[in-house]
DRENPA-3360 file (N, C-alpha, C; in nm, 2 decimals, always signed):
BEGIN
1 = XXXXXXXX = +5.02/+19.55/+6.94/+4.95/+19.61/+7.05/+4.80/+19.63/+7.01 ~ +4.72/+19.63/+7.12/+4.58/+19.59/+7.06/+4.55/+19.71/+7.21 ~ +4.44/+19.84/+7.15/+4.42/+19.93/+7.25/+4.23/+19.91/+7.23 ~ +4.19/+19.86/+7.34/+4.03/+19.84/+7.34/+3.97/+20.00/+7.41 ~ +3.89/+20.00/+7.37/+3.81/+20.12/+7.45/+3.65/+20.07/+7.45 ~ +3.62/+20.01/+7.57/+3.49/+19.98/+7.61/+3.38/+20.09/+7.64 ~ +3.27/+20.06/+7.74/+3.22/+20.15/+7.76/+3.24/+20.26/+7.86 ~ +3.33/+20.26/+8.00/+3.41/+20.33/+8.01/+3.55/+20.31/+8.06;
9 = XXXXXXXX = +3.63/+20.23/+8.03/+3.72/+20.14/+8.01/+3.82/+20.18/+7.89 ~ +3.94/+20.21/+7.88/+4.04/+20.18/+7.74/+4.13/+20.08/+7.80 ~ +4.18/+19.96/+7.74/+4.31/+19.93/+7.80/+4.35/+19.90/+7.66 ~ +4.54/+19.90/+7.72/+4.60/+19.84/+7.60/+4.67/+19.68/+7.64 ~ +4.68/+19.61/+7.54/+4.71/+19.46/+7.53/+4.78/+19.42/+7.44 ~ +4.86/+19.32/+7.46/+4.94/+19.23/+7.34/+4.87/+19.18/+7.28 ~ +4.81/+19.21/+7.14/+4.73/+19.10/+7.03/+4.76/+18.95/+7.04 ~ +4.63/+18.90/+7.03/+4.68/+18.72/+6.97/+4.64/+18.64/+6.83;
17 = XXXXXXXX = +4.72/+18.64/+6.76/+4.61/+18.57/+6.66/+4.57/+18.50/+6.65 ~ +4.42/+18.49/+6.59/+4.34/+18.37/+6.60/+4.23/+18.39/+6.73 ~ +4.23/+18.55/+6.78/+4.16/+18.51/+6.88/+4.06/+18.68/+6.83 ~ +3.94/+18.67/+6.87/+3.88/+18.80/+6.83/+3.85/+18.88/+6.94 ~ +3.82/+19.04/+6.87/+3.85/+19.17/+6.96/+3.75/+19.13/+7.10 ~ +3.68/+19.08/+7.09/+3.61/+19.01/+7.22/+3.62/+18.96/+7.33 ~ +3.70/+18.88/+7.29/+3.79/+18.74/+7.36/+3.92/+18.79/+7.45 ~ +3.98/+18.91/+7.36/+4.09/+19.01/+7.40/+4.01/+19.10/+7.53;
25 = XXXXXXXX = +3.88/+19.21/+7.47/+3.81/+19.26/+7.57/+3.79/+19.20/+7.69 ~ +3.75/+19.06/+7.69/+3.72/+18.98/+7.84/+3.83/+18.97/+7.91 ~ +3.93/+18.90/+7.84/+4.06/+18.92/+7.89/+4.15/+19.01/+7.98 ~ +4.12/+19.13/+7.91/+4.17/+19.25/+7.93/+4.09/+19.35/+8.03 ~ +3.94/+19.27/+8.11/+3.86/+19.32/+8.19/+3.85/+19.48/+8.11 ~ +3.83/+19.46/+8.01/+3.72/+19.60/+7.93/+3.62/+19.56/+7.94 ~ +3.49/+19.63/+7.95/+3.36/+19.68/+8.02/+3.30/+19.70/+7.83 ~ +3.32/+19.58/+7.74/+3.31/+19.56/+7.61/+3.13/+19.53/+7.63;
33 = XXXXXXXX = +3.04/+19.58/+7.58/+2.89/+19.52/+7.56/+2.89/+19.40/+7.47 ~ +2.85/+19.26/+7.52/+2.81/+19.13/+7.41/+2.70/+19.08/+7.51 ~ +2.64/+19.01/+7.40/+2.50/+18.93/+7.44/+2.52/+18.75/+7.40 ~ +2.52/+18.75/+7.26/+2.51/+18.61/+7.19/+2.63/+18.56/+7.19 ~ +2.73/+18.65/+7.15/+2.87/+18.61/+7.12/+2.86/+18.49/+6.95 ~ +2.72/+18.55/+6.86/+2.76/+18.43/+6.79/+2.75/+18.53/+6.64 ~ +2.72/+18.66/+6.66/+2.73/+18.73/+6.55/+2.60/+18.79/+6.49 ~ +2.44/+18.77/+6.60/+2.35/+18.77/+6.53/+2.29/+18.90/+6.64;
41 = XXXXXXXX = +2.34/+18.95/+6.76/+2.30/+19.04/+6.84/+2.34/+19.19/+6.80 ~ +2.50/+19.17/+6.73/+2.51/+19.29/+6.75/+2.59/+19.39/+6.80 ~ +2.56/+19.35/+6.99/+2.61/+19.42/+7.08/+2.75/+19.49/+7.10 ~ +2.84/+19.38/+7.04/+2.96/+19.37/+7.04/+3.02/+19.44/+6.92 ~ +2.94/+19.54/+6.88/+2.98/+19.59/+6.73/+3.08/+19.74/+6.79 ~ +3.16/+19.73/+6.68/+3.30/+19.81/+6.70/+3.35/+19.88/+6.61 ~ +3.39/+20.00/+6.59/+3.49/+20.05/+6.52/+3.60/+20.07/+6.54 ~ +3.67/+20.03/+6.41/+3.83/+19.98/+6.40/+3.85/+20.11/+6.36;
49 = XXXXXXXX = +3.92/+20.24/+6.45/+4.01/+20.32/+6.42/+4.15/+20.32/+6.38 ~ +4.22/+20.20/+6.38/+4.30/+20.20/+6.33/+4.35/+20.04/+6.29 ~ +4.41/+19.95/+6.21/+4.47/+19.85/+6.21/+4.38/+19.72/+6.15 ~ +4.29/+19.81/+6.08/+4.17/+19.67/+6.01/+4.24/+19.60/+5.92 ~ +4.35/+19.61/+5.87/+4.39/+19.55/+5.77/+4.47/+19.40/+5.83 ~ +4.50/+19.45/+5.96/+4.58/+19.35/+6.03/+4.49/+19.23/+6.10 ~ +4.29/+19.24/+6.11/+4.24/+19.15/+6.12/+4.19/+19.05/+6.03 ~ +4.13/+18.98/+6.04/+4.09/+18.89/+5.94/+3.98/+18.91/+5.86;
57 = XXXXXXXX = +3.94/+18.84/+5.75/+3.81/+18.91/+5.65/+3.71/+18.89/+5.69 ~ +3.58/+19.01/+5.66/+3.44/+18.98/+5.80/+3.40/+18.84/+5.80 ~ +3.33/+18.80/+5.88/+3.34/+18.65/+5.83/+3.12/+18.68/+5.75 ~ +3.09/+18.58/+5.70/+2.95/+18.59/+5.71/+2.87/+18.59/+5.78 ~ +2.83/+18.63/+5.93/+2.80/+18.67/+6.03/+2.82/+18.84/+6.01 ~ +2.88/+18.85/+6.01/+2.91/+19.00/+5.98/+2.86/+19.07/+5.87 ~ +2.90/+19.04/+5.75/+2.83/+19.10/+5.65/+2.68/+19.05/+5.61 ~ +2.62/+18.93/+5.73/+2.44/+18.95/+5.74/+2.43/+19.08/+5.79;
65 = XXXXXXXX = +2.48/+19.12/+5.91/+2.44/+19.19/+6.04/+2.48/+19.30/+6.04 ~ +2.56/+19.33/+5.98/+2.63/+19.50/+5.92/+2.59/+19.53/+5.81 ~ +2.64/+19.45/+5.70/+2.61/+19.48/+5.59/+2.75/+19.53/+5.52 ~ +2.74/+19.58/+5.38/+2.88/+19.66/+5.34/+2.92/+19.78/+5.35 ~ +2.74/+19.88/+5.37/+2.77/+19.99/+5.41/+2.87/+20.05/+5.54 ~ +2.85/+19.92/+5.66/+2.88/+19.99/+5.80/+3.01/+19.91/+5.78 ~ +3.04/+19.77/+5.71/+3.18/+19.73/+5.73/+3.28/+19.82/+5.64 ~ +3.26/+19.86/+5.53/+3.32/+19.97/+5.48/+3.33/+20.14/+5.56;
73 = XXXXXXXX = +3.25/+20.15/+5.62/+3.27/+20.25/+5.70/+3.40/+20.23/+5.82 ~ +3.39/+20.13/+5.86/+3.49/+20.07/+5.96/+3.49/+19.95/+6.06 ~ +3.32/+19.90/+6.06/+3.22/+19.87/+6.17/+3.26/+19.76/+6.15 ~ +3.30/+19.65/+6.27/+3.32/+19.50/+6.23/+3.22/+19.45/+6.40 ~ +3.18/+19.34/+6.40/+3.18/+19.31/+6.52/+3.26/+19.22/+6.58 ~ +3.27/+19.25/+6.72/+3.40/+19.19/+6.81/+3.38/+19.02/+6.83 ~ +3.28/+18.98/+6.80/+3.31/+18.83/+6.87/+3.34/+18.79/+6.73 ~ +3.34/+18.85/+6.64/+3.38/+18.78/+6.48/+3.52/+18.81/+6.46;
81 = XXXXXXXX = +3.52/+18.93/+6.44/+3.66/+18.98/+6.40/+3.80/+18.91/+6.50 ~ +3.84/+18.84/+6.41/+3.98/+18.79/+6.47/+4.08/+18.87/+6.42 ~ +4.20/+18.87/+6.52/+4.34/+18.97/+6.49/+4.37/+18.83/+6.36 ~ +4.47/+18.90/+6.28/+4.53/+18.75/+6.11/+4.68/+18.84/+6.16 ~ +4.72/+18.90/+6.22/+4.85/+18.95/+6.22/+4.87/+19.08/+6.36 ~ +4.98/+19.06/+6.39/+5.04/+19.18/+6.48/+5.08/+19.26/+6.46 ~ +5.03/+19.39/+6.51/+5.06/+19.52/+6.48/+4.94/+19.62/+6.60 ~ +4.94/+19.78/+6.55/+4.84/+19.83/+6.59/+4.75/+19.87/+6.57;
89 = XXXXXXXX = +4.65/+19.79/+6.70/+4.47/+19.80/+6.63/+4.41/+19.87/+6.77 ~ +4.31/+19.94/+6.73/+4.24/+20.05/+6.79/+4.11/+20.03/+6.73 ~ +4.03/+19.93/+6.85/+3.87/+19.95/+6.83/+3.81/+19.99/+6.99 ~ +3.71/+20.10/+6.92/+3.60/+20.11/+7.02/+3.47/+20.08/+7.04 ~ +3.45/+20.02/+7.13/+3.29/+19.92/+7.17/+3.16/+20.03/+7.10 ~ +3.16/+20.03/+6.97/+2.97/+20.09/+6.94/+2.88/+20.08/+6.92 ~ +2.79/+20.00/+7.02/+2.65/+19.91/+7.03/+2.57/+20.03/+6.96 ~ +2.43/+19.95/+6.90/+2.32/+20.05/+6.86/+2.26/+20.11/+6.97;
97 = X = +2.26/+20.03/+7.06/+2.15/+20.05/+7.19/+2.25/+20.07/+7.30;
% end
């Protein structure tokens, strides 16, 4: 189960693997903020309250654009982050801007 909370939007959804928190958010008509969709904007940046272990490793897009402080905190961004496994994940859409 995959529960999105956009900007004012939560829904919950069946995870897919191989597909990222993004891809799920369009799907699932969440009200998710993205711009580039290629890892260099940002917009799409998210905290994983629950279930990061069940996605895939940041890719390098991510740890340009975050860095290790904010991916260690929790912070991945959505057009990167793919689900690697099923279970429960809990991110919420938190743009800088």
């Amino acid at each position: 189960m995959l529960i999105l909370t956009g900007r004012t939007r939560t829904k919950e959804t069946e995870s897919r693997t191989g597909i990222s928190l993004l891809e799920h958010a369009l799907r699932a008509d969440v009200d998710w903020g993205f711009n580039c969709s290629r890892g260099t904007c940002a917009r799409c940046r998210c905290y994983i309250a629950e279930g990061s272990d069940l996605l895939e490793e940041p890719t390098d897009a991510e740890w340009d654009r975050l860095g290790p402080d904010e991916l260690d905190a929790g912070f991945r961004l959505g057009c990167q982050a793919k689900v690697a496994r099923t279970g429960t994940i809990k991110a919420v859409n938190r743009t800088y801007f």
